[in-house]
C-alpha positions in Angstrom: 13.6 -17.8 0.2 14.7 -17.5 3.6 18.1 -17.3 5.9 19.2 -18.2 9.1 16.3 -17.9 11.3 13.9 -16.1 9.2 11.4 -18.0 7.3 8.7 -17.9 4.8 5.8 -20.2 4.4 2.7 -20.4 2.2 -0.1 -21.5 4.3 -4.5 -21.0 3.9 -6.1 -18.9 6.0 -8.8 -21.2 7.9 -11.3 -18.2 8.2 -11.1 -16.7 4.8 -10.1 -19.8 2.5 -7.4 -17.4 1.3 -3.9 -18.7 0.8 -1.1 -16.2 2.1 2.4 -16.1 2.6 4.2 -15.4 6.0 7.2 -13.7 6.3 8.9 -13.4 9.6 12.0 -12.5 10.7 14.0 -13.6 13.6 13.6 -10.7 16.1 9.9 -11.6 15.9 8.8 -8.8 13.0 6.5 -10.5 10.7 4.4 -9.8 7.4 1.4 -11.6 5.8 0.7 -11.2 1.8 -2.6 -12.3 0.0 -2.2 -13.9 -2.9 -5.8 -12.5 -3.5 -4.5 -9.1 -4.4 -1.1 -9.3 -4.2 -1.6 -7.8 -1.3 -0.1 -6.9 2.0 -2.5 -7.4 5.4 -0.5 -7.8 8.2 2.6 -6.0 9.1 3.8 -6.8 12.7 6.8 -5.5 14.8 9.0 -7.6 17.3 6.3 -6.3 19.7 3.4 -7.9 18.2 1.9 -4.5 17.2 -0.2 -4.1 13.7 1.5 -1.5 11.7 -1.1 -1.5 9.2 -5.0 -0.5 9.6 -7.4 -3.8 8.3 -11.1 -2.1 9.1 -13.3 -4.9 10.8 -15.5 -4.6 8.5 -12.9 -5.4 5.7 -14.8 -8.2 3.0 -12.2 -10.8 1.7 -14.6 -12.2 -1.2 -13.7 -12.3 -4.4 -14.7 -9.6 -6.0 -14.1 -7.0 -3.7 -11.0 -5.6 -2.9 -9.7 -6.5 1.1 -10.4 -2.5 2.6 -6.5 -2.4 4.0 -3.2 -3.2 4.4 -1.4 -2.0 1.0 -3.4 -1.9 -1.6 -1.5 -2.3 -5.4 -3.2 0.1 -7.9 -2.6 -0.3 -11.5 -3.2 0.0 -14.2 -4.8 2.7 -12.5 -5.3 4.9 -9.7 -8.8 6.6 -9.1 -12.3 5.8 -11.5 -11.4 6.5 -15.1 -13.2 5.0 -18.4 -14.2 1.6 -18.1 -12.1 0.1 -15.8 -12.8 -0.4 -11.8 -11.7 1.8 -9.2 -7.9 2.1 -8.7 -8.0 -0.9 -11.5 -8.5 -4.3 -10.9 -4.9 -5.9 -9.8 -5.9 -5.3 -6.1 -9.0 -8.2 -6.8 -7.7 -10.8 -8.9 -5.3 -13.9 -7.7 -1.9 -13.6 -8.1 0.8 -16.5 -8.2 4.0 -17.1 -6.3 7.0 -16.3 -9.3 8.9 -19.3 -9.2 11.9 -18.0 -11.6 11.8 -14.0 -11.1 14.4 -12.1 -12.6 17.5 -11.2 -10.4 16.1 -7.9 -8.2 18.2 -4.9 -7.2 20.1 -5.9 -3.9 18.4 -5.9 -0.3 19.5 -6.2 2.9 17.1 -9.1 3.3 16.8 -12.5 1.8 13.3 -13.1 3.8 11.3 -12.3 0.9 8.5 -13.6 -2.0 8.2 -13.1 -5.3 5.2 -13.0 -6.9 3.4 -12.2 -10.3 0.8 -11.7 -11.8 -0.5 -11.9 -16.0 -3.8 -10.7 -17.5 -6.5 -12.7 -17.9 -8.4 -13.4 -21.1 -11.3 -11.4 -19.1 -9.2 -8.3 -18.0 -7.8 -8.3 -21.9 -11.6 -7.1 -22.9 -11.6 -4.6 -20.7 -7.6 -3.3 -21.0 -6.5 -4.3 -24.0 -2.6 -5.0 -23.3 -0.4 -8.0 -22.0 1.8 -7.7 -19.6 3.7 -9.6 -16.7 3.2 -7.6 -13.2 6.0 -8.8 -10.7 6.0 -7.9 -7.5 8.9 -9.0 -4.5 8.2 -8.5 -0.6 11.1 -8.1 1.5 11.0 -7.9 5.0 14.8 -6.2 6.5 16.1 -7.7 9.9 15.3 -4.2 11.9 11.5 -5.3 10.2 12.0 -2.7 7.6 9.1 -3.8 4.7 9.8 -3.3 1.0 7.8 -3.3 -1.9 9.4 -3.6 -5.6 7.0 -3.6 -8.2 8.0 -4.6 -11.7 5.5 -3.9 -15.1 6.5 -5.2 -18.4 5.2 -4.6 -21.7 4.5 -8.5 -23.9 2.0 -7.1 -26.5 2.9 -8.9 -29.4 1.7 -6.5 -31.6 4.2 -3.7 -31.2 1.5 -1.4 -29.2 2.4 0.7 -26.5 0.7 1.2 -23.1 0.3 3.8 -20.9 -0.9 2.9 -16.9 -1.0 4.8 -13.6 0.1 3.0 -10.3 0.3 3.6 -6.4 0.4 1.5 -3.4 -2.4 2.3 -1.4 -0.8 2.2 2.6 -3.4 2.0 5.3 -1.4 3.2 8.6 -2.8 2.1 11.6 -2.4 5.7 13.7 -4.0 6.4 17.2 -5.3 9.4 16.5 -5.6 11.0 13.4 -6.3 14.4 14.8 -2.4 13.8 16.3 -0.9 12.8 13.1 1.0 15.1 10.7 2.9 14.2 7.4 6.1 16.4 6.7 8.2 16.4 3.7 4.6 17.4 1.4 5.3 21.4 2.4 5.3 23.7 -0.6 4.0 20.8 -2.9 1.4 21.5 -5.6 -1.5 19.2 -5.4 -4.2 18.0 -6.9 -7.4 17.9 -4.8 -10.3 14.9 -5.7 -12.5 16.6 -3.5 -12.5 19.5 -6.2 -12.5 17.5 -9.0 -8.8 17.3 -9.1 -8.2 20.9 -9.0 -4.6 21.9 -8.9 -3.4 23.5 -5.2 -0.6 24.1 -3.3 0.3 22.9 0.3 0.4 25.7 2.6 1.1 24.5 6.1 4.5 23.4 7.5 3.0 20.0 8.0 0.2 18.2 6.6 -2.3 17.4 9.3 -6.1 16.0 9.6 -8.9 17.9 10.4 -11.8 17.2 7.9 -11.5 14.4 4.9 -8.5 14.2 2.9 -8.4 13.3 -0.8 -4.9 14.4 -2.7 -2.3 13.4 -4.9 1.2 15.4 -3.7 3.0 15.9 -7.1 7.1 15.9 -7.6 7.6 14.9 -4.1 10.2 14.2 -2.2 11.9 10.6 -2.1 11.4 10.4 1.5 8.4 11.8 3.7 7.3 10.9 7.4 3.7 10.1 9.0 4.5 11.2 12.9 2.1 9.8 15.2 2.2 11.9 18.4 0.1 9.6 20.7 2.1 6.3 20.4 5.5 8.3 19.7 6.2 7.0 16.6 7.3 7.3 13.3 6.9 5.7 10.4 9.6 6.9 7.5 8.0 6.4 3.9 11.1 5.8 1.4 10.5 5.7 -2.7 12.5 5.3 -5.9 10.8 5.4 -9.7 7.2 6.7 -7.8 6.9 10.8 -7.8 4.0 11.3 -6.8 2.3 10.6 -2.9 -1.5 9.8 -2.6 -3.0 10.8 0.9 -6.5 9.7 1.8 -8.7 10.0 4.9 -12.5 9.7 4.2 -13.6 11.5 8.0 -17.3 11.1 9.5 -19.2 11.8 7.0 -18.0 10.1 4.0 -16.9 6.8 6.7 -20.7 6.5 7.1 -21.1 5.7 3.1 -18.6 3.2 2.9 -19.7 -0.7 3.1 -16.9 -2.3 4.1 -15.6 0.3 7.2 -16.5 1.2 10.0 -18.1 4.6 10.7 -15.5 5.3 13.4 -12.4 4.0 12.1 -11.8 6.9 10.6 -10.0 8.2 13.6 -7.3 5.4 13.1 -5.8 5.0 10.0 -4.3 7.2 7.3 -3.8 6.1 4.1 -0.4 7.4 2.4 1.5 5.7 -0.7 3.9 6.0 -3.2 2.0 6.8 -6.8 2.8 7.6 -10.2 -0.7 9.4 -11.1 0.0 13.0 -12.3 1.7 11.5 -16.1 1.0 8.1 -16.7 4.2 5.9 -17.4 4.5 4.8 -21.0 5.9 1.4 -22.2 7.3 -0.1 -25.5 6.7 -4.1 -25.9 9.5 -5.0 -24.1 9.9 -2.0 -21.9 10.6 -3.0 -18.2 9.3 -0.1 -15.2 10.1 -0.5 -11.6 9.0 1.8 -8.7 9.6 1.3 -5.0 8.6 1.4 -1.5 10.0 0.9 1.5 8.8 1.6 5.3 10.3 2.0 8.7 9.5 2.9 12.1 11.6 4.8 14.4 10.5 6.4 17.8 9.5 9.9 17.3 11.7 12.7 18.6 8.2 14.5 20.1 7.1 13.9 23.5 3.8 14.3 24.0 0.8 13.5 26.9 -0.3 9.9 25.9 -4.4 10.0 25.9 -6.4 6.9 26.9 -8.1 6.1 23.0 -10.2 2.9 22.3 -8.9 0.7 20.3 -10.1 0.4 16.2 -9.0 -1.1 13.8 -7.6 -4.5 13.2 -6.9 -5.9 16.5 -4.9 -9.0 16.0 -4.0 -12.0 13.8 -5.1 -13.2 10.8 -7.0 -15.9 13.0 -9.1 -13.5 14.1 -10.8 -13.0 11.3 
């Protein structure tokens, strides 16, 4: 699972009673995955700086799904029908894949494998068996990939149809300083018009009231530039058209449970999707989609403002 001096470990969490994995890398870059979820908390660069936005008030109790880090949606994204919000993968336990199928080639062998199968309980609800796989790599220059694997087992020759997206909270400084480019020209559809159809009109998207869209057809690569800490991160998929961008702002933070009325101002939530078409699969039909993230220093030099601090702050032992 690991080379040279990276390493992986599966350890519990002593404040949450959750087992995780660790992934870190030997220049010090480092990544923490739930199995609760299958989800991704803690991204960390050789400078011990969270990449990803955990709110404080984040719950990580069974049944509610942990408000950050990278969120896997399926078999659907949004509140359709009779299933939960953005599905229910994101809240049920996942297992570490001890035999996974060979993966397309990385340039990391610090990674986990880990799966997840329906449950006699989610079968009442959706119908359909399937085996979800799901590998996280972490690259030497702490690159983090995401390769997400769905296949089709219903033994009785039915076809499904699912929607996906991984949910990617950004931790940002200031969200009235961040734009995302590569979405330009873009049709849209807009949740906070009941999924009206749009089109992107500015050279840039930026953040001035609450966000709520799927970008449709877009690019394979798009870029979240965060002026204040000079950074950028670079968003890469393959097998995922569509982009989901979310910021609640003031008003709606103030209605949300598990956040933090102010720490709106600090993350941004952008992720690979397939939403517009759902994805269709025989019994026996394989579908893979991928993510993968870096951050470079931005080209764009800018005052840096004194901002308090939101957010996360720290390790997983501060919870």
């Amino acid at each position: 699972m690991a080379g040279g001096m990276a390493f992986v470990e599966l350890v519990k969490d002593g404040a949450t009673g959750l087992e995780k994995l660790v992934l870190r890398e030997a220049h010090g870059c480092s990544v923490e995955v739930y199995l609760y979820g299958g989800q991704v908390i803690f991204w960390e660069n050789e400078y011990r700086e969270q990449l990803l936005f955990v709110s404080r008030k984040a719950s990580f109790k069974p049944p509610k799904a942990i408000r950050g880090g990278i969120q896997i949606c399926f078999p659907q994204f949004g509140n359709h029908g009779v299933l939960e919000q953005h599905g229910f993968a994101r809240n049920r336990l996942w297992s570490v894949d001890e035999t996974p199928p060979p993966f397309p080639a990385t340039t990391s062998n610090c990674h986990i494998d880990l799966i997840f199968k329906q449950s006699p309980e989610d079968l009442k609800i959706w119908p359909h068996s399937f085996e979800f796989r799901l590998r996280v790599a972490l690259s030497p220059t702490g690159d983090l990939m995401l390769t997400s694997r769905i296949k089709n087992t219903n033994a009785d020759g039915k076809p499904f149809k699912f929607g996906f997206s991984y949910n990617t909270y950004f931790s940002v400084s200031d969200i009235s300083e961040v734009r995302v480019e590569g979405l330009e020209t873009l049709d849209y559809l807009d949740n906070l018009q009941r999924g009206e159809r749009c089109t992107e009109q500015g050279d840039a998207v930026v953040f001035e009231t609450e966000a709520d869209k799927v970008y449709l057809s877009a690019p394979p690569k798009i870029v979240i530039i965060d002026h204040d800490k000079k950074r950028t991160f670079e968003l890469r998929k393959e097998g995922l058209p569509d982009v989901v961008v979310w910021n609640p702002w003031d008003r709606k933070a103030k209605t949300i449970l598990d956040f933090g009325e102010e720490e709106y101002k600090c993350m941004l939530c952008v992720g690979a999707a397939y939403v517009e078409k759902p994805i269709t699969l025989r019994p026996g039909e394989e579908w893979q989609g991928r993510q993968e993230i870096s951050v470079v220093p931005s080209t764009f030099s800018f005052l840096l403002h004194s901002k308090a601090s939101c957010g996360f702050p720290g390790a997983a032992s501060e919870f």
